[in-house]
C-alpha positions as CSV (number, residue, x, y, z in Angstrom):
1,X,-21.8,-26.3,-9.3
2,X,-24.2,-25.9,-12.1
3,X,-25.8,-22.6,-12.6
4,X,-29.1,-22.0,-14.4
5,X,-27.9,-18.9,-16.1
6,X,-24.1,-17.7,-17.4
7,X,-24.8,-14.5,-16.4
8,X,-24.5,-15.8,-12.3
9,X,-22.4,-18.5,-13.3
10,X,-19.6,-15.4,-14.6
11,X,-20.4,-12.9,-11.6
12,X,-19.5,-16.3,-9.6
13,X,-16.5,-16.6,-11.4
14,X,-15.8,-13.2,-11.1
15,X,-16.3,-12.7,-7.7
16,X,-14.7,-15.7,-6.8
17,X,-11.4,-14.6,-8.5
18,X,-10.8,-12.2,-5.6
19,X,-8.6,-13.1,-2.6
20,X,-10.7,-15.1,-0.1
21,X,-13.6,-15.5,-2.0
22,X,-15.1,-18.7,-2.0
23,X,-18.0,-20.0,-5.0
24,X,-20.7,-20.5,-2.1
25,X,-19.7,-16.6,-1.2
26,X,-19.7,-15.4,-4.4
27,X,-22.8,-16.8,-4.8
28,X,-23.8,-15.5,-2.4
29,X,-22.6,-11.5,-3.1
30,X,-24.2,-12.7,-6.7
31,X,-27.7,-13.3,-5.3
32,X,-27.3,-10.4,-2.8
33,X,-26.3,-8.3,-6.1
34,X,-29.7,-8.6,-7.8
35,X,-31.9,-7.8,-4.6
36,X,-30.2,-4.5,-5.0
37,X,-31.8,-1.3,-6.3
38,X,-30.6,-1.3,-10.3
39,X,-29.2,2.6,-9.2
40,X,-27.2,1.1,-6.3
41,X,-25.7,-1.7,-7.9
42,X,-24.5,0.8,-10.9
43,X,-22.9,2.9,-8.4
44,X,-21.4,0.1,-6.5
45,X,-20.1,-0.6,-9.9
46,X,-18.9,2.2,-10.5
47,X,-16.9,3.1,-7.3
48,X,-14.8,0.1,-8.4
49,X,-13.9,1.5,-12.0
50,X,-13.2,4.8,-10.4
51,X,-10.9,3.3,-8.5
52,X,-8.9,1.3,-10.9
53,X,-9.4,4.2,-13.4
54,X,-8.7,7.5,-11.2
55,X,-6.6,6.6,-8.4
56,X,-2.7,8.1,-8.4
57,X,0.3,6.9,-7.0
58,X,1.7,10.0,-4.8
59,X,4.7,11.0,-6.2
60,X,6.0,11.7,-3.1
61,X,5.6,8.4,-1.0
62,X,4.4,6.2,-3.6
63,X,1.1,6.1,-1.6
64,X,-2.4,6.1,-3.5
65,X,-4.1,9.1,-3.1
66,X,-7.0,11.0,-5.2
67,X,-4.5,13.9,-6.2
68,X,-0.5,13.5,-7.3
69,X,-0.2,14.3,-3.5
70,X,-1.7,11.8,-1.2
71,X,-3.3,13.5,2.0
72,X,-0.9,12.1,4.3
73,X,2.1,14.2,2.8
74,X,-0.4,17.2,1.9
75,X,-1.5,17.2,5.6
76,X,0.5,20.2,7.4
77,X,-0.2,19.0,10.9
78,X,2.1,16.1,9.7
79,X,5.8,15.9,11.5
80,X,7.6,16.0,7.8
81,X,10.9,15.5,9.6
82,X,9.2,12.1,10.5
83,X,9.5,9.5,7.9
84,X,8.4,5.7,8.4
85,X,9.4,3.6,5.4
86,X,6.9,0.8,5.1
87,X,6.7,-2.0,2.5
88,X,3.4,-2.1,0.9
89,X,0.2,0.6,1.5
90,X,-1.6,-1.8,3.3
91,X,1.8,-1.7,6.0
92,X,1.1,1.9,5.8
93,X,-2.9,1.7,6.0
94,X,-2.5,-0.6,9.6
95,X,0.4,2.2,10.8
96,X,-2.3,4.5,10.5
97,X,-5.5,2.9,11.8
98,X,-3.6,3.2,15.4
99,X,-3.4,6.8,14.8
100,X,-0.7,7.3,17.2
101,X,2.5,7.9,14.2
102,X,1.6,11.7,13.2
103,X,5.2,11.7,11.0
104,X,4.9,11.0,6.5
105,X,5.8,7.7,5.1
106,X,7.8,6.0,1.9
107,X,6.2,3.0,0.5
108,X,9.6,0.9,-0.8
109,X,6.6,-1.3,-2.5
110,X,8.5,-5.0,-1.3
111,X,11.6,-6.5,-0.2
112,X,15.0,-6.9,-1.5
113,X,14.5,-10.6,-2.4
114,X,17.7,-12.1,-4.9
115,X,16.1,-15.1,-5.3
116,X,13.0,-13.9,-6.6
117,X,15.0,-11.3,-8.7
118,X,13.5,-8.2,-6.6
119,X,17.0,-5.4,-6.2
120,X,17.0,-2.2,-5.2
121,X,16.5,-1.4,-8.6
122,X,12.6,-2.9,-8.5
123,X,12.0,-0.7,-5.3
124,X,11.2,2.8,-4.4
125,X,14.9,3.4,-2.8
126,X,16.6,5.7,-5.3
127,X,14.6,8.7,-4.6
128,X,14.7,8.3,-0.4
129,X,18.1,10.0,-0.2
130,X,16.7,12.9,-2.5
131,X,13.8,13.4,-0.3
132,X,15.9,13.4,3.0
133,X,18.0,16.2,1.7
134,X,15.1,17.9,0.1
135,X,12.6,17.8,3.1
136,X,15.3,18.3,5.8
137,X,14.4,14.8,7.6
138,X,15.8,14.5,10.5
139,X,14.4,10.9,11.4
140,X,13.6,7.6,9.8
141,X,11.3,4.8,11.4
142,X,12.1,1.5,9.6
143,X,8.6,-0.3,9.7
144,X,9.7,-3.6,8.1
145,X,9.1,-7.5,8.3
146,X,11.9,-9.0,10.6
147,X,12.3,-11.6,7.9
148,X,15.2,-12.2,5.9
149,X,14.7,-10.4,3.1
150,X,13.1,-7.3,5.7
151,X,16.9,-7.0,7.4
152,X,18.4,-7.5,3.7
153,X,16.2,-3.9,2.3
154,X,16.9,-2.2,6.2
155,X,20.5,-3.1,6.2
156,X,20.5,-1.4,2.3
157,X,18.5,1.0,3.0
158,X,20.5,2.1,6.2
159,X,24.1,1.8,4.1
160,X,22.5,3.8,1.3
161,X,21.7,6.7,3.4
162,X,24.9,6.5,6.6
163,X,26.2,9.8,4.7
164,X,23.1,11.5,5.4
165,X,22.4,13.6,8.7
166,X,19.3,11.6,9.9
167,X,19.0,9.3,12.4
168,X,17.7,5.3,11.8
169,X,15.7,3.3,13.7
170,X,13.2,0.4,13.5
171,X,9.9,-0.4,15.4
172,X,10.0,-2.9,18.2
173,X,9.5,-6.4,17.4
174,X,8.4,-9.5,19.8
């Protein structure tokens, strides 16, 4: 499509980068953009170069937070002897829009996949056995894809911790 300025044509471009973002969308957001109050859109802006520029990853969990410690493992009306491993934050973010798991959570941040060279060593793993001895958890909620490479990082991550007084056990699946 043909634009009559470069300035929509890049904010199209832009726009249309993003994960299901079409041109006719981004066009649209574009058009939408310039409707806007000039002190709205600057804030809008804004909120997005806050966020790439000031958000933390939680040295506990490894989820994204404000502060080094994310408000989930800050929270003390959390269960810390409750711990759900999850993949990714946004595994974590739909565990929590139910609001019915009240326990913390460890982001591994993927899955044990060989053939796309992702080991252990790519993952947050390493420091789950340190936390279970340091935080006296006494169960572990394995919230991971049934896919192959899902039971390849649960069966590790179970044989990594068997010496370790804490009880395993995944979510039901169907």
């Amino acid at each position: 499509m043909k634009y009559s300025s470069q300035l929509i044509e890049k904010a199209v471009e832009s726009f249309s980068s993003l994960p299901g973002i079409g041109k006719k969308t981004a066009l649209r957001l574009a058009l939408h953009l310039l409707n806007k109050d000039p002190d709205w859109v600057q804030s809008f802006s804004d909120s997005f170069t806050r966020l790439r520029n000031e958000l933390k990853e939680c040295a506990e969990c490894h989820n994204l937070g404000d502060d080094e410690i994310c408000a989930i493992c800050a929270d003390k009306r959390r269960d810390n002897g409750l711990l759900c491993i999850v993949e990714t934050i946004r595994d974590l973010m739909a565990i929590e829009e139910t609001g019915h798991f009240q326990g913390v959570y460890h982001v591994v941040g993927g899955l044990i996949s060989p053939i796309d060279g992702i080991g252990p060593d790519q993952l947050h793993i390493d420091d789950l056995a340190r936390r279970i001895e340091e935080k006296g958890i006494r169960e572990i909620v394995l919230a991971i894809s049934p896919n192959i490479e899902g039971e390849t990082t649960m069966f590790y991550i179970a044989k990594r911790l068997q010496h370790l007084p804490v009880r395993i056990s995944t979510i039901s699946r169907g």
